[in-house]
Backbone as CSV, one residue per row, in Angstrom:
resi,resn,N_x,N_y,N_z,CA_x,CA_y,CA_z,C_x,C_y,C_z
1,UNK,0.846,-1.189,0.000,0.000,0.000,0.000,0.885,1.243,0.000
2,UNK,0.556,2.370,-0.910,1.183,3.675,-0.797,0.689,4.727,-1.117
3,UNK,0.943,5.455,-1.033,0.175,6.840,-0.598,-1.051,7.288,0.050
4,UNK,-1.090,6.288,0.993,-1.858,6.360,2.207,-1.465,7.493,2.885
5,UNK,-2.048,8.455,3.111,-1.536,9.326,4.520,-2.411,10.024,5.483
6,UNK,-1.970,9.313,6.288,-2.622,9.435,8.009,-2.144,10.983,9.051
7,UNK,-3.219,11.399,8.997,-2.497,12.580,9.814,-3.499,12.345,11.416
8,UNK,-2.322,11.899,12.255,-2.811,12.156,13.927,-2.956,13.021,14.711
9,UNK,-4.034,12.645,15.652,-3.850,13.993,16.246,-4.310,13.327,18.008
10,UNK,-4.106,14.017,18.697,-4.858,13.245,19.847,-4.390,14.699,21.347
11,UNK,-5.235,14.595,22.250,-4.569,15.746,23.421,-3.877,14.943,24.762
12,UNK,-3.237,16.058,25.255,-2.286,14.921,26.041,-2.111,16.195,27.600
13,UNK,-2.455,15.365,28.699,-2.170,16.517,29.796,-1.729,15.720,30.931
14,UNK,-0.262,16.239,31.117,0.531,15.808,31.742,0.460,14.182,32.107
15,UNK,1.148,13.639,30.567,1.223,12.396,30.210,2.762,11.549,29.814
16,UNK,3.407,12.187,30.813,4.958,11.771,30.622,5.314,10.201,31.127
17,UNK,4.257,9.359,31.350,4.371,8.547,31.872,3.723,7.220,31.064
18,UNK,2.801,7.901,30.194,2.083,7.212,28.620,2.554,7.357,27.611
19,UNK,3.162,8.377,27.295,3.041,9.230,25.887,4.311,8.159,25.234
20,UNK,5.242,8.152,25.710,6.257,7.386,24.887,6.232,6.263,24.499
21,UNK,4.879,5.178,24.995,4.624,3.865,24.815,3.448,4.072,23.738
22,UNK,2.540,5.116,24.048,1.697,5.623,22.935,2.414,6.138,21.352
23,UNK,3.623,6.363,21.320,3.949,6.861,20.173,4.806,6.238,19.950
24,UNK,5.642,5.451,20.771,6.198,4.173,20.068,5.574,3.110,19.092
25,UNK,4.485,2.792,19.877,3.194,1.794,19.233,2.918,2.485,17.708
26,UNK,2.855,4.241,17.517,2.493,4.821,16.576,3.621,4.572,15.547
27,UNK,5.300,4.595,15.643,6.250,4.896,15.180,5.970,3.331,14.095
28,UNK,5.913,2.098,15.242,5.757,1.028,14.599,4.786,0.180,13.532
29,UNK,4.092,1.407,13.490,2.647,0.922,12.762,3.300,0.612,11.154
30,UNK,3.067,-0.315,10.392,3.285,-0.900,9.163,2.924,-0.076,8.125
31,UNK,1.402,0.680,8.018,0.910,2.015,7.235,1.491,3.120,8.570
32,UNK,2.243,3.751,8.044,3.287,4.747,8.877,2.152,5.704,8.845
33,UNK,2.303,6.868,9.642,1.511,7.772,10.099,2.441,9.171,9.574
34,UNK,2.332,9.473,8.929,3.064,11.189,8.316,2.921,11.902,9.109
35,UNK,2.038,12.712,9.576,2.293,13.656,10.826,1.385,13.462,12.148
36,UNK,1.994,13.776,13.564,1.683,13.784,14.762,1.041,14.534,14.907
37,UNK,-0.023,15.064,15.437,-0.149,16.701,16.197,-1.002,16.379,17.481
38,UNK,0.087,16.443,18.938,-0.405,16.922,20.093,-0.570,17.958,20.441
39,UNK,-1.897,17.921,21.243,-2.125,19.167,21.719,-2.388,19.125,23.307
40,UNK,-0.966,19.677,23.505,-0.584,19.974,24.973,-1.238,20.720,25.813
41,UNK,-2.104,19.924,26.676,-3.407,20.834,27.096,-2.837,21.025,28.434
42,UNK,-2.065,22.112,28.849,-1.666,22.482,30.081,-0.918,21.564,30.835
43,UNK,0.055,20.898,29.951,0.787,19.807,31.092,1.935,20.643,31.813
44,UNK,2.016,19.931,32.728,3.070,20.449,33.976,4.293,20.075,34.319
45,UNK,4.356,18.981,33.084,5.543,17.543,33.421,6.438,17.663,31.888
46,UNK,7.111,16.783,32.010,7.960,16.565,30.642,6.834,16.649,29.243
47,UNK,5.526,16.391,29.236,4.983,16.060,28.078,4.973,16.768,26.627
48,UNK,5.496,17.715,26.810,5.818,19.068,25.474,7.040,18.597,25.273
49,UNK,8.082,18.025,25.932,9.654,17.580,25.184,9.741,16.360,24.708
50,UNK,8.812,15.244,25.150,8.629,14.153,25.105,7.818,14.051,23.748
51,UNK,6.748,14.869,23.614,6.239,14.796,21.874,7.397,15.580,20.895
52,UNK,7.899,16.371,21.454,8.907,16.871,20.324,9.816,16.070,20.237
53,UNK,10.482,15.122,21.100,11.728,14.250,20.995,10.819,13.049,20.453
54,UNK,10.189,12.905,19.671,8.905,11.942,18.845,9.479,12.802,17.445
55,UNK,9.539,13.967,17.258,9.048,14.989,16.056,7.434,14.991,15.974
56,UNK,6.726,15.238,17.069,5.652,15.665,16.695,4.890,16.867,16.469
57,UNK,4.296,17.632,15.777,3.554,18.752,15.565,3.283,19.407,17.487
58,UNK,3.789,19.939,18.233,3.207,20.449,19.365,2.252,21.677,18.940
59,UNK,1.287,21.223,19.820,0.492,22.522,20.196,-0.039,23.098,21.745
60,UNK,0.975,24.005,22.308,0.550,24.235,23.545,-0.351,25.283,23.983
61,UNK,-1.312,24.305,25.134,-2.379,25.508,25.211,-2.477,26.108,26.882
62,UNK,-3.191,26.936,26.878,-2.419,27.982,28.844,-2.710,26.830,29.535
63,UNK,-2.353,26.909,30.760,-2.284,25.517,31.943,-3.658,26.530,32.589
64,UNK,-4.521,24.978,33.273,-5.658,25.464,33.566,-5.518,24.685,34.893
65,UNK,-6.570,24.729,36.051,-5.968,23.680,37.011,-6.537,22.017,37.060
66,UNK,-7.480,22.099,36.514,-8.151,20.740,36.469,-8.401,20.225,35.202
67,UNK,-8.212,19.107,34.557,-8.426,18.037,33.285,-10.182,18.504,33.089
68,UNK,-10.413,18.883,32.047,-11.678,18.769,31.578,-12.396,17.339,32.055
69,UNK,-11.598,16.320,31.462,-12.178,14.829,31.918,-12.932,14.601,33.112
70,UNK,-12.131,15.200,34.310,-12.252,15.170,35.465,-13.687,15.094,35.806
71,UNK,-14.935,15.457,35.299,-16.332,15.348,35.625,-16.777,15.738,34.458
72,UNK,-17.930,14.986,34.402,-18.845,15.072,33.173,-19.766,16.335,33.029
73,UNK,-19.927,17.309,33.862,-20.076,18.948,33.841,-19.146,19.547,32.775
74,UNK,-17.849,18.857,32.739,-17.171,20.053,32.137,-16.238,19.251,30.588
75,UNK,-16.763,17.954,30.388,-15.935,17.203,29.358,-16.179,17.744,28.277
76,UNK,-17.397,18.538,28.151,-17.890,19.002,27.106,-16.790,20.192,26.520
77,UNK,-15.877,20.726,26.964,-15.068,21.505,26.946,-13.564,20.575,26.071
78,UNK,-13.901,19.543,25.826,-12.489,18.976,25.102,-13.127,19.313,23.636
79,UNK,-13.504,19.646,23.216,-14.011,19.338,22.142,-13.487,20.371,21.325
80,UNK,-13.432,21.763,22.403,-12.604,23.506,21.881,-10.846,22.530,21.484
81,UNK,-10.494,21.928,22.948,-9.595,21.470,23.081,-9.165,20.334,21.689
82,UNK,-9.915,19.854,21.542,-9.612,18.988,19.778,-9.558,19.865,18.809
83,UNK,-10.157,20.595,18.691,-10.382,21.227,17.988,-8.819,22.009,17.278
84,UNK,-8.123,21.829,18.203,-6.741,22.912,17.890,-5.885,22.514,16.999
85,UNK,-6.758,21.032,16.648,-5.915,19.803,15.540,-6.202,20.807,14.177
86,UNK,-7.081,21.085,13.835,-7.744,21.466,12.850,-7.559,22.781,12.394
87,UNK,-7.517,23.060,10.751,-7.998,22.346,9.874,-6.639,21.108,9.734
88,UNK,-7.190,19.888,9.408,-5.922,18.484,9.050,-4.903,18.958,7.698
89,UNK,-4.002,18.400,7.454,-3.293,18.944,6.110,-4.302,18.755,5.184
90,UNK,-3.278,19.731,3.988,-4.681,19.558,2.806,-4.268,17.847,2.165
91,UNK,-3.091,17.418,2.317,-2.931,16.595,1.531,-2.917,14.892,2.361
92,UNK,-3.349,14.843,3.154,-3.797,13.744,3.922,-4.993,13.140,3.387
93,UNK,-5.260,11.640,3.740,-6.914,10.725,3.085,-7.248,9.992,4.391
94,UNK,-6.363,9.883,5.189,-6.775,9.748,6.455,-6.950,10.772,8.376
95,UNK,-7.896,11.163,8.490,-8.040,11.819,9.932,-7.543,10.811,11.287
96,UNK,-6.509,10.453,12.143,-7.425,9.583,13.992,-6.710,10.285,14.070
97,UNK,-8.131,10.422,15.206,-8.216,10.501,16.489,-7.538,9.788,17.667
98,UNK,-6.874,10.008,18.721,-6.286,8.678,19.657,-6.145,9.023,21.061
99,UNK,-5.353,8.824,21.815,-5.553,8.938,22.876,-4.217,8.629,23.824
100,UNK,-2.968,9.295,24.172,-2.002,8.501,24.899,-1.614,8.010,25.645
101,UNK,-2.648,7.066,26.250,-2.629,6.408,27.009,-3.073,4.498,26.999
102,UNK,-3.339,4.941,25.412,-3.441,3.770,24.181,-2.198,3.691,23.451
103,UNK,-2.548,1.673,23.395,-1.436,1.571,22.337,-2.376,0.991,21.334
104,UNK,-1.707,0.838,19.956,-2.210,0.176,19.510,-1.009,-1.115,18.916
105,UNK,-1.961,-2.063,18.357,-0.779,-3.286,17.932,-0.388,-2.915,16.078
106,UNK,0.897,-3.233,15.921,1.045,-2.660,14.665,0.827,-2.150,13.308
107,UNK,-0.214,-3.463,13.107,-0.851,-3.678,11.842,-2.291,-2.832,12.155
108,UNK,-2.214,-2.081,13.006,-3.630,-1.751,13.159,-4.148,-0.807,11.923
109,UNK,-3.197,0.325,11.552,-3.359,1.394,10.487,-3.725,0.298,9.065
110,UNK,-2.693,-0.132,8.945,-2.678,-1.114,7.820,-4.503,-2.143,7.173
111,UNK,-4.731,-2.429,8.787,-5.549,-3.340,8.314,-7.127,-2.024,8.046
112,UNK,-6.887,-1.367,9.048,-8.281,-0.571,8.774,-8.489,0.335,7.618
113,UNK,-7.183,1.061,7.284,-7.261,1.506,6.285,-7.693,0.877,4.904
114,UNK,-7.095,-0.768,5.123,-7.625,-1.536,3.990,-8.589,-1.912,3.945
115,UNK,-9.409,-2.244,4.660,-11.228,-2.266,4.795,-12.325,-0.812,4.824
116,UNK,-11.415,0.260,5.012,-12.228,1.205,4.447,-12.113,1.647,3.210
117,UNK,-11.104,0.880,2.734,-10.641,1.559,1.160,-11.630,0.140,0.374
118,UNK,-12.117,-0.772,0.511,-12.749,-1.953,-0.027,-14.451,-1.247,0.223
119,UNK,-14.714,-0.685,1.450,-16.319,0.003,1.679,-15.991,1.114,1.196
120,UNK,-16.390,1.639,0.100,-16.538,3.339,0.060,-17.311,4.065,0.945
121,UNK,-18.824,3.389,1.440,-19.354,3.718,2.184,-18.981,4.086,3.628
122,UNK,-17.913,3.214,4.431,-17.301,3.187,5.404,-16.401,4.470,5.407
123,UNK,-16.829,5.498,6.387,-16.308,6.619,6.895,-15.645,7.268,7.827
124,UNK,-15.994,6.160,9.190,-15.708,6.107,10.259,-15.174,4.949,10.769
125,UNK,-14.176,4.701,11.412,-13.906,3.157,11.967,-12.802,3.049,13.053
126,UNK,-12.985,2.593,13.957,-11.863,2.259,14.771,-12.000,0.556,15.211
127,UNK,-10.852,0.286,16.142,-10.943,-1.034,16.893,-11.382,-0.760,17.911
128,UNK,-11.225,-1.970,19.163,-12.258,-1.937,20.302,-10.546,-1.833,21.432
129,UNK,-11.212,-1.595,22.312,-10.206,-1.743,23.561,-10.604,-2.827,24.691
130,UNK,-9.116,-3.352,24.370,-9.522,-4.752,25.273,-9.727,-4.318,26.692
131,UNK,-10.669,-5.521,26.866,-11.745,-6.017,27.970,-13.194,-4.973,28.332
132,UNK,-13.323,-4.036,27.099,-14.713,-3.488,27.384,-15.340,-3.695,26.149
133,UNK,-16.848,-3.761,26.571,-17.366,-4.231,26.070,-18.351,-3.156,24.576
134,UNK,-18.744,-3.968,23.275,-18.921,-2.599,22.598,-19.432,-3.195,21.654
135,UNK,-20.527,-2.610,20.854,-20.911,-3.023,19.557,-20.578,-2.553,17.996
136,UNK,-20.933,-3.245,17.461,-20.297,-3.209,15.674,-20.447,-1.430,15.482
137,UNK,-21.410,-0.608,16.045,-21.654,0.841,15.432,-21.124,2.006,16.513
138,UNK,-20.233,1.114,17.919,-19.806,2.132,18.719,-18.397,2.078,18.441
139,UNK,-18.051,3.170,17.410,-17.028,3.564,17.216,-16.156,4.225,18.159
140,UNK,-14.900,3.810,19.095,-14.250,4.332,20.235,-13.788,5.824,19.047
141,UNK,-13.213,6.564,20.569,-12.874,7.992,20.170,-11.083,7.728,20.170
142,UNK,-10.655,6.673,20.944,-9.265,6.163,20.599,-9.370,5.681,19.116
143,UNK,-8.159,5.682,18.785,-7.683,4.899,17.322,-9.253,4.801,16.531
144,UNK,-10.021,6.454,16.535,-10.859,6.531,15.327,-10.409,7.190,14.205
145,UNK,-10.635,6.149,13.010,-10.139,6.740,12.390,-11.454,7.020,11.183
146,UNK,-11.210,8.771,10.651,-12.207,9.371,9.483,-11.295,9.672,7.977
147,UNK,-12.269,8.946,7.379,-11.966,9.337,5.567,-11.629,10.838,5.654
148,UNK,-10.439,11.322,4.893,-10.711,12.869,5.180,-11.749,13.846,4.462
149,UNK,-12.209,12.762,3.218,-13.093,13.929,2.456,-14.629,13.641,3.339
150,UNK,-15.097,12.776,3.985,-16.346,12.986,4.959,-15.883,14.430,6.074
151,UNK,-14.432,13.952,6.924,-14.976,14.848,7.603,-14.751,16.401,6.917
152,UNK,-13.511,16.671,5.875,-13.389,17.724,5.623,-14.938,18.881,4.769
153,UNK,-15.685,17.961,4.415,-16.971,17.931,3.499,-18.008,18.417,4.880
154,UNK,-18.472,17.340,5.622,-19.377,17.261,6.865,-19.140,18.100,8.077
155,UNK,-17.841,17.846,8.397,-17.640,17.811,10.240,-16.808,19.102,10.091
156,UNK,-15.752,18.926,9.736,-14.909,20.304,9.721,-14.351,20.833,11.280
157,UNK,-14.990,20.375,11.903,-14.660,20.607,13.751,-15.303,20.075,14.389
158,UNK,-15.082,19.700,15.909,-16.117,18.918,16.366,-17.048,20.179,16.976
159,UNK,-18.519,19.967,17.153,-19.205,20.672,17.610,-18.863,20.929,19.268
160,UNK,-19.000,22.636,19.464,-19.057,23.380,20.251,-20.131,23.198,21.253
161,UNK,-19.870,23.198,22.397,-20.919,23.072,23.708,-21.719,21.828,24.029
162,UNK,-21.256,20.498,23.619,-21.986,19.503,23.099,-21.351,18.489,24.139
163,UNK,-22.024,17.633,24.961,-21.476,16.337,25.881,-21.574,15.532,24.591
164,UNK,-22.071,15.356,23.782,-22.037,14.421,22.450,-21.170,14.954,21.234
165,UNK,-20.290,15.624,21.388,-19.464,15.946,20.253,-18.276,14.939,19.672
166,UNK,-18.236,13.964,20.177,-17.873,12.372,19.900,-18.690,11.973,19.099
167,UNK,-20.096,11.854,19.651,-20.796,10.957,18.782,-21.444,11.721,17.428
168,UNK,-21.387,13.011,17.690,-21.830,13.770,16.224,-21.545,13.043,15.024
169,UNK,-20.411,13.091,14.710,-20.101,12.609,13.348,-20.552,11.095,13.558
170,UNK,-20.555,10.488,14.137,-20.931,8.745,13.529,-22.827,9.164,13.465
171,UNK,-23.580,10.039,14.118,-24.670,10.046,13.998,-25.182,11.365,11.974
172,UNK,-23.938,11.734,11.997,-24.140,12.719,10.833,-23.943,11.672,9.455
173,UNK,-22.890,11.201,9.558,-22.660,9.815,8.757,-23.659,8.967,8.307
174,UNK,-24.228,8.386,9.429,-25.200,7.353,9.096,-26.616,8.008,8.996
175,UNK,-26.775,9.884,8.782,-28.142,10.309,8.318,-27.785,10.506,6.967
176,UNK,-26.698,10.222,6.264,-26.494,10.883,4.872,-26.214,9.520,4.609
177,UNK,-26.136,8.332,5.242,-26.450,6.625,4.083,-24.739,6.330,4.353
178,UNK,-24.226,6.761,4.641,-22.760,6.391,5.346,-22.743,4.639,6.147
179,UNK,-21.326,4.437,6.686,-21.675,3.244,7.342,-20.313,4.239,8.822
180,UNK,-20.255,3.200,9.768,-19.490,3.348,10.680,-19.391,2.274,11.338
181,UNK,-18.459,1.904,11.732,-18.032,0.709,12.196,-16.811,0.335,13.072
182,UNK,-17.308,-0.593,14.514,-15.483,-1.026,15.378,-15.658,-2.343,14.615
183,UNK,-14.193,-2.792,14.632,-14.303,-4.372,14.508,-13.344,-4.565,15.728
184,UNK,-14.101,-5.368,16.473,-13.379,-6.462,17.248,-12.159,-7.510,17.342
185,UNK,-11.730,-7.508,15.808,-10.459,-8.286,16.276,-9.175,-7.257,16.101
186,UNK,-9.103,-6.314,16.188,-8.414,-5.144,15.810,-8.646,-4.397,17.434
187,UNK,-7.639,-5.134,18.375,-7.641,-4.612,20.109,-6.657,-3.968,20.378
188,UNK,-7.023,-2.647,21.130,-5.961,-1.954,21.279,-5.688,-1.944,22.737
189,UNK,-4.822,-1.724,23.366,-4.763,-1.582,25.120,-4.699,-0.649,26.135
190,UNK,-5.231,-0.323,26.778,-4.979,0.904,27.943,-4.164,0.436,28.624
191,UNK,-3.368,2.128,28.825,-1.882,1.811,29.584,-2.862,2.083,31.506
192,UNK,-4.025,2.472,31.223,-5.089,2.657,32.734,-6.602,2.425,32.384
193,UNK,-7.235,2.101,33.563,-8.799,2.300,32.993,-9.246,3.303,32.395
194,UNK,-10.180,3.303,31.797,-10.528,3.831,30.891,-12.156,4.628,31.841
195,UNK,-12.513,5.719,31.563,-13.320,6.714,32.250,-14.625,6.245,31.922
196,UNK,-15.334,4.877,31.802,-16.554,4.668,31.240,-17.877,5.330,32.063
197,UNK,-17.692,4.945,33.349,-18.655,5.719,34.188,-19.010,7.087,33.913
198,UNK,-17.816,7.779,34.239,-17.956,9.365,33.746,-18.649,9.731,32.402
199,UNK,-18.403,8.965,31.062,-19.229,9.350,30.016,-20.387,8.388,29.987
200,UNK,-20.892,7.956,30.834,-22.484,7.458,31.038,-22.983,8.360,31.619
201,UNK,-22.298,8.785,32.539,-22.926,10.179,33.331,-23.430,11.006,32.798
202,UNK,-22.576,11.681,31.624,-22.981,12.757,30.800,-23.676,12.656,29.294
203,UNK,-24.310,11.170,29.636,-24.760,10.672,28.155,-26.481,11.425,28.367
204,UNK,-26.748,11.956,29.825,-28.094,11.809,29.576,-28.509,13.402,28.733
205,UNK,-27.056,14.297,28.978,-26.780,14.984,28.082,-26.900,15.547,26.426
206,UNK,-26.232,14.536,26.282,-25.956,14.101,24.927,-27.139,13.479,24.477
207,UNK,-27.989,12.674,25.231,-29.350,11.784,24.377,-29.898,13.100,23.545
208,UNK,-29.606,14.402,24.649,-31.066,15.424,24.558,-30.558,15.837,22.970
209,UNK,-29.487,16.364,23.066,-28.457,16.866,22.294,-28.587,16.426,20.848
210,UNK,-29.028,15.321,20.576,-28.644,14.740,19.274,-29.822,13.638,19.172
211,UNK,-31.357,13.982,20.046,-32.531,14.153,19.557,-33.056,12.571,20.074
212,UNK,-32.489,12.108,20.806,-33.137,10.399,21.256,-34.450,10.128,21.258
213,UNK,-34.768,8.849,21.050,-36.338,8.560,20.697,-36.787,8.735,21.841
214,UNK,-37.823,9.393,23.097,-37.553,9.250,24.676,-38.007,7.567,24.904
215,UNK,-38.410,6.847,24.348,-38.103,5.778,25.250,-37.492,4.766,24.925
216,UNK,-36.828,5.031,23.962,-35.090,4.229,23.913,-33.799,4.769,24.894
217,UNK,-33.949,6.382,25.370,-33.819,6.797,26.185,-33.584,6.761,27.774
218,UNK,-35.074,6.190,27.922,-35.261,6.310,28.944,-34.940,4.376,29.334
219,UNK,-34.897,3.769,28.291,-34.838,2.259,28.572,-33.141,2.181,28.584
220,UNK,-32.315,3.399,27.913,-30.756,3.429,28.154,-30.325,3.650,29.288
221,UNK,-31.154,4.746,29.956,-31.313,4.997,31.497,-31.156,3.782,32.352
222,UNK,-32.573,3.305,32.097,-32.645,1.710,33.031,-31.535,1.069,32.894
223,UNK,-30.996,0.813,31.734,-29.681,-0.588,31.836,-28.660,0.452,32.712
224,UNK,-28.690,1.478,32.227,-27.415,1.972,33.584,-27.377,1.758,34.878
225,UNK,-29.144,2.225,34.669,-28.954,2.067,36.362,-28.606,0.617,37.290
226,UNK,-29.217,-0.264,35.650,-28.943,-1.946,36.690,-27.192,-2.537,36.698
227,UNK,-27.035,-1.378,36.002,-25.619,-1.736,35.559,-24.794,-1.089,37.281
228,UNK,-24.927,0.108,37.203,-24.643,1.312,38.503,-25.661,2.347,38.907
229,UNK,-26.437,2.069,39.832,-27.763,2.988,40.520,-27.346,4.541,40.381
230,UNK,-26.346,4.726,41.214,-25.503,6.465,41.036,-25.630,6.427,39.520
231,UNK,-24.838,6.010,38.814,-24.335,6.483,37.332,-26.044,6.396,36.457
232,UNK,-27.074,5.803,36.500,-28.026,5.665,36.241,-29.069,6.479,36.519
233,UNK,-28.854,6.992,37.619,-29.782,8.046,38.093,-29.175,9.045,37.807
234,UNK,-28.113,9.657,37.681,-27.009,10.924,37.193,-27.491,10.753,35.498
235,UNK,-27.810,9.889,34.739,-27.663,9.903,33.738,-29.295,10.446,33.501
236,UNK,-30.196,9.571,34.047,-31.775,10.378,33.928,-31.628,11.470,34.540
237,UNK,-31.178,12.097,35.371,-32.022,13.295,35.842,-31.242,13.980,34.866
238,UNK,-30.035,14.055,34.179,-29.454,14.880,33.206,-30.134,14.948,32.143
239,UNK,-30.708,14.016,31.364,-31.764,13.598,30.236,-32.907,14.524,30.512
240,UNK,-33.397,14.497,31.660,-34.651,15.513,32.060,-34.094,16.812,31.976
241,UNK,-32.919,17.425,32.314,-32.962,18.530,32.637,-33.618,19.214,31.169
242,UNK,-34.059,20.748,31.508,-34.364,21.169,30.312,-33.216,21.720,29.310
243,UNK,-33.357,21.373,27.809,-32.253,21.816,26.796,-32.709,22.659,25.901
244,UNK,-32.885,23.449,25.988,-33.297,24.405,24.076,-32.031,24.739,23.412
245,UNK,-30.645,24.502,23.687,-29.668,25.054,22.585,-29.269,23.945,21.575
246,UNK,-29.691,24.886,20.558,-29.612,24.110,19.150,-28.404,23.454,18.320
247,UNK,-27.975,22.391,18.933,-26.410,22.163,18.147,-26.445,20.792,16.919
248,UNK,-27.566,20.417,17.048,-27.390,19.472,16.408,-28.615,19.552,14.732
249,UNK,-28.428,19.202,13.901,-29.237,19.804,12.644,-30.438,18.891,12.589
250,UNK,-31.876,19.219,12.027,-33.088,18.739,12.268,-32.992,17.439,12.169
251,UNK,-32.405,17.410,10.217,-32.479,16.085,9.687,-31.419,15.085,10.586
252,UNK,-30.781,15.326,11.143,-29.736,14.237,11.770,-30.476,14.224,13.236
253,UNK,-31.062,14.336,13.598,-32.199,14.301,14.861,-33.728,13.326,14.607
254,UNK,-33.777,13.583,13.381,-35.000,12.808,12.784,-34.236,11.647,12.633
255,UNK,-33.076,11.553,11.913,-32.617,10.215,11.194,-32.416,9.215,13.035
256,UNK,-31.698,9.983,14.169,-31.971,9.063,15.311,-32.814,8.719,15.757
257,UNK,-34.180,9.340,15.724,-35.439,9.212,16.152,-36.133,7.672,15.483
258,UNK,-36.139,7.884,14.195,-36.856,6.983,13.569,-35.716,5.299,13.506
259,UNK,-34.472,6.057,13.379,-33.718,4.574,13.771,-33.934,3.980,14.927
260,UNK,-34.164,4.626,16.101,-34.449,4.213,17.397,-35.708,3.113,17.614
261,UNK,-36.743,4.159,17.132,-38.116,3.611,17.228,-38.092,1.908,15.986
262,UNK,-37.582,2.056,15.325,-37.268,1.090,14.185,-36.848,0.349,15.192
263,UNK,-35.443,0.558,16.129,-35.348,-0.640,16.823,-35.546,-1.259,17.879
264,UNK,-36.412,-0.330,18.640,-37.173,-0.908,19.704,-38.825,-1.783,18.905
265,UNK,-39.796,-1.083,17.661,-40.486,-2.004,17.465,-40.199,-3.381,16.692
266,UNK,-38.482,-3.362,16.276,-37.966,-5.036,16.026,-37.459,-5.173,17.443
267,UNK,-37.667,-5.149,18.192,-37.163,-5.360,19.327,-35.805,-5.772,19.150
268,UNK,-35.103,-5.421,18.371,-33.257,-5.727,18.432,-32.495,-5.156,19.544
């Protein structure tokens, strides 16, 4: 394969203790990756010398005192923070997304790139991260990787003010006849757990956000709660709160609505 080119990007805050196993994993990938770009979100530690002794694109932004991550009130705020990737080169065909605190296994670029180049339809795609659990259309925000002419055409940035600005594009995709897709044998590893609780928390957010059927909704609610009572009840009363700001576009609100209801009356 050649003239593939992958342009990365991923944010990193005070990650001197990941980052070099994360971009080693990257260095080794078989479809090589052309350019890096971290964006140094206020680290305090080696992590700005440690991506440059990589050669990666740095981008440093003011030190703030707390990780956006840190609670689902304020995650919605990475999204300015991704954003600093952008616009991607003009001459790239591949966008990921990643995360450094992920590795991935070598062949990973290689193989996905070659199954999205066989689907034209396929726009979106990453692998899964071992030992959690995930289905064929939940595309992780680690090692996702986007066609560049969808997102440069569609997405262009991730949306502003949004607990769902992750899931935007796989829901914009599949209203315009797109596909999106993880595959499962394509596992990547956390160098730590991974924050799943916290973005259940703020999903009840995001349902409102990007137009949920309410009682596919409210039945997403329930499995949380049997899953974790706290994280379940944090997730409905967020779903209730009231939302009128408009971030998400009619038709891609309709297209979740009616997919929803489609699959609660097949009961799938």
């Amino acid at each position: 394969m050649t003239g593939e080119k992958i342009y990365c990007f991923m944010p990193a805050r005070n990650e001197e203790k990941t980052l070099p196993y994360c971009l080693e994993a990257i260095k080794k990938q078989t479809l090589k990756i052309y350019k890096i770009c971290i964006i140094n979100d206020g680290s305090t530690d080696s992590t700005r010398q440690i991506a440059e002794s990589y050669g990666c694109q740095v981008i440093n932004l003011p030190p703030h005192p707390e990780s956006y991550t840190s609670c689902a009130e304020t995650i919605w705020k990475m999204a300015k923070v991704l954003n600093h990737a952008f616009p991607p080169p003009p001459d790239c065909d591949y966008i990921m997304q990643h995360s450094p605190d992920i590795i991935l296994p070598p062949y990973y670029t290689e193989v996905l790139v070659n199954r999205m180049k066989r689907n034209p339809r396929l726009v979106v795609a990453s692998g899964v991260v071992k030992g959690e659990k995930t289905s064929r259309s939940h595309v992780r925000g680690v090692g996702r990787l986007y066609k560049a002419w969808f997102w440069n055409k569609y997405i262009k940035k991730y949306p502003l003010g949004m607990h769902s600005y992750e899931s935007y594009p796989l829901f914009k995709a599949r209203s315009l006849g797109l596909e999106v897709r993880s595959f499962p044998d394509l596992v990547m590893t956390a160098l730590r757990p991974t924050k799943t609780q916290l973005y259940m928390q703020h999903q009840g957010w995001a349902m409102r956000e990007v137009g949920y059927f309410p009682p596919y909704a409210i039945l997403h609610c329930i499995k949380a709660f049997l899953h974790d009572q706290k994280v379940g009840t944090k997730m409905f009363l967020s779903y209730l709160r009231p939302f009128s700001k408009k971030t998400v576009e009619d038709e891609v609100k309709r297209w979740v609505r009616l997919y929803q209801a489609r699959r609660l009356l097949n009961l799938k």
